[in-house]
C-alpha positions in Angstrom: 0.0 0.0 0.0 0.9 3.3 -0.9 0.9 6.5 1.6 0.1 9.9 0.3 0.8 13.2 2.2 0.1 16.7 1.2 1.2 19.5 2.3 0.0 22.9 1.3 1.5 26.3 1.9 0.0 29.6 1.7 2.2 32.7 1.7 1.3 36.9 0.6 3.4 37.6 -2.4 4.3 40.6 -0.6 6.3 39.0 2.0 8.2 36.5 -0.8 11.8 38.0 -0.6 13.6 35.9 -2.8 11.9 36.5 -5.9 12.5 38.4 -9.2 11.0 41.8 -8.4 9.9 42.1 -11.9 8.1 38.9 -11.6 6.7 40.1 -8.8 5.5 43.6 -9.9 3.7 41.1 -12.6 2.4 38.9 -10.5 0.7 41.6 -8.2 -1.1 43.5 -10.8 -2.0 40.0 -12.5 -4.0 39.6 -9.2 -4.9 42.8 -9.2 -6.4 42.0 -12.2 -8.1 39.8 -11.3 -9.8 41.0 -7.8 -7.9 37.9 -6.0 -5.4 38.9 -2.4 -2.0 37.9 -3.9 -1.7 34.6 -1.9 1.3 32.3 -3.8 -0.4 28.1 -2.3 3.0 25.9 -2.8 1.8 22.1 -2.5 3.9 19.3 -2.0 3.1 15.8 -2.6 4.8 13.0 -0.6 4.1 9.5 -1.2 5.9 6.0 0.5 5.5 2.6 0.8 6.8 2.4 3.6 4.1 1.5 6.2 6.4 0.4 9.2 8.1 4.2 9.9 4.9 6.4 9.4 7.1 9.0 12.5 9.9 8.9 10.3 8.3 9.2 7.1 6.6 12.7 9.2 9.7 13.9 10.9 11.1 13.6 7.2 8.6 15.7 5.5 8.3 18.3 8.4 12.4 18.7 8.2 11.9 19.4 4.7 8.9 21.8 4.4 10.7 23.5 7.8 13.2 24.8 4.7 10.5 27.6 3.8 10.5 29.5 7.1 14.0 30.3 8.5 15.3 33.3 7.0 17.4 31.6 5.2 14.5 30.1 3.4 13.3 29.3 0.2 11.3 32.6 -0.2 11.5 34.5 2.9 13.1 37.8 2.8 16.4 38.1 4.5 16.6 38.8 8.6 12.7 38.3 8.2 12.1 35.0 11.1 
């Protein structure tokens, strides 16, 4: 049997540092444009067979998705956490 865990992340464009400020500027009048809050949702989908070390299989997903919040992460602005 197969396990499937997803993990969905919501973050305001606004507070996405490491990004292209022109994509950015595009991005935010896109949304503009469209009468939507400029939320980026990043989803990750984890799957195992492994049905023995469901805490492991956790603690490995959590270690990874814990590389968006530092601020040395994927998208958060320098000195921001």
């Amino acid at each position: 049997m197969t396990n499937l865990c997803v993990v969905s992340l919501r973050m305001r464009l606004e507070d996405m540092g490491k990004i292209d400020p022109a994509q950015k500027e595009r991005l935010l009048r896109h949304f503009d444009g469209i009468g939507k809050p400029p939320i980026i949702r990043d989803t990750h989908f984890f799957y195992s067979q492994d049905n023995e070390n469901d805490q492991g299989k956790v603690h490995h997903i959590f270690g990874i998705m814990a590389s968006y919040v530092p601020k040395n992460g994927r998208f958060a602005p320098p000195n921001a956490c």
